[in-house]
C-alpha positions in Angstrom: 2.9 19.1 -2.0 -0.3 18.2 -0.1 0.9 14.8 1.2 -1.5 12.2 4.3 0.1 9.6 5.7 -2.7 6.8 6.7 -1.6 4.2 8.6 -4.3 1.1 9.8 -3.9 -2.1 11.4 -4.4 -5.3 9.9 -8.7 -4.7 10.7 -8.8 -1.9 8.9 -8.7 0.4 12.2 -6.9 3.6 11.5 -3.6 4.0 13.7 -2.0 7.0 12.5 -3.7 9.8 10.3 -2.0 13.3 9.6 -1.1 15.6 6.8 2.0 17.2 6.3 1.8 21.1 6.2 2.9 22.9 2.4 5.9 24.6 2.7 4.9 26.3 -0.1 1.8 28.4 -0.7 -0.8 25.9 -2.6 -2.8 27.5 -5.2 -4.9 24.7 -6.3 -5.5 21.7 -3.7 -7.3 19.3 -6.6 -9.7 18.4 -4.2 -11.4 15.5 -5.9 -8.0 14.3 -6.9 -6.1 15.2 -3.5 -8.5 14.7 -1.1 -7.3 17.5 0.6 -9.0 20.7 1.5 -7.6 23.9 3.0 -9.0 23.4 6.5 -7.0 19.5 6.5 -3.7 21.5 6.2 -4.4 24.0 9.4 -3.9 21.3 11.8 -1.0 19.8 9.3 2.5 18.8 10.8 5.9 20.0 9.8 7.3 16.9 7.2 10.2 16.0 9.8 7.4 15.6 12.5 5.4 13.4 10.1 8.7 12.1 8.8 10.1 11.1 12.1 7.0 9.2 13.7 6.5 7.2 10.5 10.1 6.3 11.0 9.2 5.2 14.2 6.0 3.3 13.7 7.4 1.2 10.7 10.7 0.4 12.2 10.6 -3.5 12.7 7.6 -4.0 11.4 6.1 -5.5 7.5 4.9 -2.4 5.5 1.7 -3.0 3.0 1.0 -0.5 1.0 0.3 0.0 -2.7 3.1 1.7 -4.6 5.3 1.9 -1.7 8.4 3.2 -3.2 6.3 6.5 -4.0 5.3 7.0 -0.7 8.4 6.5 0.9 9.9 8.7 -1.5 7.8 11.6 -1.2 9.0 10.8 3.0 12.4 10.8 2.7 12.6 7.3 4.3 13.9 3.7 3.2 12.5 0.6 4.4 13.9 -3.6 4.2 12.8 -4.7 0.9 12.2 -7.9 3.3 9.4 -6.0 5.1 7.8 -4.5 2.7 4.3 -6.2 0.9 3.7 -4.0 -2.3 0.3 -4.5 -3.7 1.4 -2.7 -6.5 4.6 -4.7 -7.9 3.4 -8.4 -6.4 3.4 -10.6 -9.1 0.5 -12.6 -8.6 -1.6 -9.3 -8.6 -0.2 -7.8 -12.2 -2.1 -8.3 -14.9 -1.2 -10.9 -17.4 1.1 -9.5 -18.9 3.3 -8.7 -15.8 2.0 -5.0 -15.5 0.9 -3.8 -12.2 -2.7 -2.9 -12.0 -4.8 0.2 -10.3 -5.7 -0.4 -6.6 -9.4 0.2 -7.4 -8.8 -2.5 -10.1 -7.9 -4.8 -7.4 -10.3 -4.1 -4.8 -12.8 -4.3 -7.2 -11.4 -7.6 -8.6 -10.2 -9.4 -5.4 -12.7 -7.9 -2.5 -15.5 -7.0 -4.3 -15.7 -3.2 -3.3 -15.6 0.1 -5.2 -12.9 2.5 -4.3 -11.9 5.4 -5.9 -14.8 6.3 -7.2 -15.6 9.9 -6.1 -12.9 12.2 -3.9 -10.0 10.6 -3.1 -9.6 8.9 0.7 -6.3 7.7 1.9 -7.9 5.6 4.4 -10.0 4.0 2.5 -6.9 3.7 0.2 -5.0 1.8 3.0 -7.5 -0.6 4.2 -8.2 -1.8 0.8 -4.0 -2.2 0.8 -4.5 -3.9 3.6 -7.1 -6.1 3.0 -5.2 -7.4 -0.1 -2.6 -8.7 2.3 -4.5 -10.1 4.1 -6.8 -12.1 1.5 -3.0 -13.6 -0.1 -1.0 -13.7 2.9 -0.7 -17.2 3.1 0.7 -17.1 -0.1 2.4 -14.1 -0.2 4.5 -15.7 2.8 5.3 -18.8 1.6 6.0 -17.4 -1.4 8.7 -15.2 0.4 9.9 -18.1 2.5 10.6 -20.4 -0.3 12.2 -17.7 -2.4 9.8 -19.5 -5.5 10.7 -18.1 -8.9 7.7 -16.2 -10.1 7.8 -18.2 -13.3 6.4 -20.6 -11.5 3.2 -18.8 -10.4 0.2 -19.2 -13.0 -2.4 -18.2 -10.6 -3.2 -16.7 -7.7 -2.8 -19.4 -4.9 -1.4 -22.3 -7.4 2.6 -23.1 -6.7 2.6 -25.7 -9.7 6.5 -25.9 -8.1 4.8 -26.3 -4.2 2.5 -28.7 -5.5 5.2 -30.8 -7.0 6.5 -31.4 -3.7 3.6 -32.1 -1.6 3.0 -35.0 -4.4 5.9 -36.8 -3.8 
């Protein structure tokens, strides 16, 4: 397992970039998948370092990410539904049909930017993440706040049910 852990504010600035040393030997690093070469790995931390600070720098705080659940998997670490903002599984971002879509689908969709598109780059992986937030957070929060069923939702932005309300 060749595993980074980026972390970045909500500008984009990166806060916390390491990778976690293989236990194992690692025959092929699938570079242009990965991201990782050999020489990232030398200066790589044990997984309980990595695993432990992570802890520590999510603890209290909202975690955005796409595809959370995998990461915190692969980390051995759990994390308030509450305080977590999954690009991945937010409603308003699926496609229509309900499925979750590719974050370089997104980026491309909702920021205008290519990612993805050579070797792969966690950071630029978690600012796109991030950005996403930030473009729907407005909604994304009230949507939270007022618990709104996501039947209601037909677009990005539109609470027919919120609307409703303000009306009256």
């Amino acid at each position: 397992m060749c595993l980074a852990i980026v972390q970045v504010n909500k500008w984009g600035n990166v806060v916390y970039d390491k990778h976690v040393r293989p236990q194992e030997f690692v025959k092929d690093f699938r570079t242009a998948v990965s991201g990782v070469r050999p020489r990232d790995l030398r200066k790589g931390e044990k997984l309980w370092t990595v695993q432990k600070e992570v802890a520590e720098l999510i603890k209290g705080h909202i975690l955005v990410g796409h595809a959370l659940r995998n990461d915190l998997k692969v980390l051995m670490l759990s994390h308030p539904k509450k305080h977590m903002r999954d690009t991945h599984s937010y409603k308003p971002l699926c496609n229509k049909v309900g499925r979750p879509r590719a974050l370089r689908h997104l980026a491309a969709l909702h920021l205008g930017c290519q990612i993805q598109e050579g070797e792969h780059n966690s950071v630029e992986d978690a600012r796109a993440a991030m950005f996403l937030y930030q473009r729907f957070k407005e909604e994304w929060e009230q949507n939270l706040r007022h618990r709104v069923n996501p039947a209601y939702v037909n677009t990005l932005g539109t609470l027919q049910s919120q609307k409703a309300s303000r009306q009256d």
